[in-house]
C-alpha positions, -999 to 999 in steps of 0.1 A, spaced: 274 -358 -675 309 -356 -670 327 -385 -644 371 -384 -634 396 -403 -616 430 -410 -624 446 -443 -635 478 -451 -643 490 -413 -642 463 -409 -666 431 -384 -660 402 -404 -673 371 -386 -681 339 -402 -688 309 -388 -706 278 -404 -700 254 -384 -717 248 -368 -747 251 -331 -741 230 -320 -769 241 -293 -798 232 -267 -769 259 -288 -739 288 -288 -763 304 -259 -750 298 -266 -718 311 -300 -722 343 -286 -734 352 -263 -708 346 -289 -680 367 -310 -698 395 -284 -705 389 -274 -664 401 -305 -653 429 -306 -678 443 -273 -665 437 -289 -631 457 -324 -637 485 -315 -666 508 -327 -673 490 -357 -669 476 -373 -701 438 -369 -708 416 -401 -723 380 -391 -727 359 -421 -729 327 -419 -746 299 -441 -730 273 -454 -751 244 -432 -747 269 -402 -753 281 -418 -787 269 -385 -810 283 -361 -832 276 -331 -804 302 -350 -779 326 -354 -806 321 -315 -814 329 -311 -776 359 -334 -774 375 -318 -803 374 -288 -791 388 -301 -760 418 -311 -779 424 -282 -798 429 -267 -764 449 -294 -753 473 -291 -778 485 -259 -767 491 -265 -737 512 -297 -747 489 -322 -727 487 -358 -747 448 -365 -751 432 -397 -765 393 -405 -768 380 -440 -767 345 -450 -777 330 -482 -790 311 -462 -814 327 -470 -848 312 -441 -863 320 -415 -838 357 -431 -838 354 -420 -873 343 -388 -868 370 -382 -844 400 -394 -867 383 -376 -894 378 -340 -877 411 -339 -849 429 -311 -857 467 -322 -874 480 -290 -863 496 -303 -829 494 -334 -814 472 -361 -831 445 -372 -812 444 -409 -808 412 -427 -811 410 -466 -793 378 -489 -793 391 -502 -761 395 -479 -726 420 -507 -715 440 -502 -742 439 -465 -740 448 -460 -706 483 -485 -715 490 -462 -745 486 -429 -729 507 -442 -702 536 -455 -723 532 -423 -744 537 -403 -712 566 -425 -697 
C-alpha cells in the first residue's frame, strides 16, 4: 500500500492503493512511522491513481496534523484534481500549510528548496 525512498533529501512516500474507510488509520500511522524515522527530512506523499479517494486524503491529513508538531515540512502531490481539492480544502491552518502539487517533479524541487 504504502512504497519510500528518498530523493533529494526528501522522504517520498507513495500510496498505491486505496486503503478503504477501514485502512485510514492504518495508513496514517505508517506514514507518521517513517516520518519519526526520517525527520527532519521533508515528507511528499504522492497519491497514485487508484489511491486518488477521499479515505487517503482522510489518512494524509491526519498525517499532517501529526507532522506539524513535530515541525517536519510535508507536501502531497496527486493528479487527482478533486482530491487536490480536498486536501487544500481540509489541511489544517493551524501549523504548517500543507502544499498540494499536480506534479511529483515539482514537489520533490519545492520541498527541497523549502528545506534548504
Amino acid at each position: 500500500m504504502l512504497s519510500h525512498r528518498l530523493e533529494r533529501g526528501v522522504l517520498v512516500l507513495t500510496v498505491q492503493e486505496d486503503p478503504g474507510i477501514g485502512g485510514r488509520a492504518e495508513l496514517a500511522s505508517e506514514i507518521v512511522a517513517f516520518m519519526r524515522a526520517h525527520r527532519p527530512a521533508p515528507v511528499l506523499v504522492v497519491i497514485d491513481e487508484p489511491a486518488a479517494t477521499p479515505a487517503t486524503a482522510s489518512a494524509v491529513l491526519r498525517a499532517h496534523r501529526q507532522c506539524g508538531t513535530w515541525g517536519v515540512l510535508m507536501s502531497a502531490a496527486t493528479h487527482s484534481a478533486p482530491v487536490r481539492r480536498l486536501l487544500e480544502a481540509s489541511a489544517d491552518s493551524g501549523g504548517a500549510r500543507l502544499v498540494v502539487h499536480p506534479r511529483v517533479d515539482v514537489a520533490i524541487s519545492a520541498a527541497f528548496k523549502a528545506a534548504a
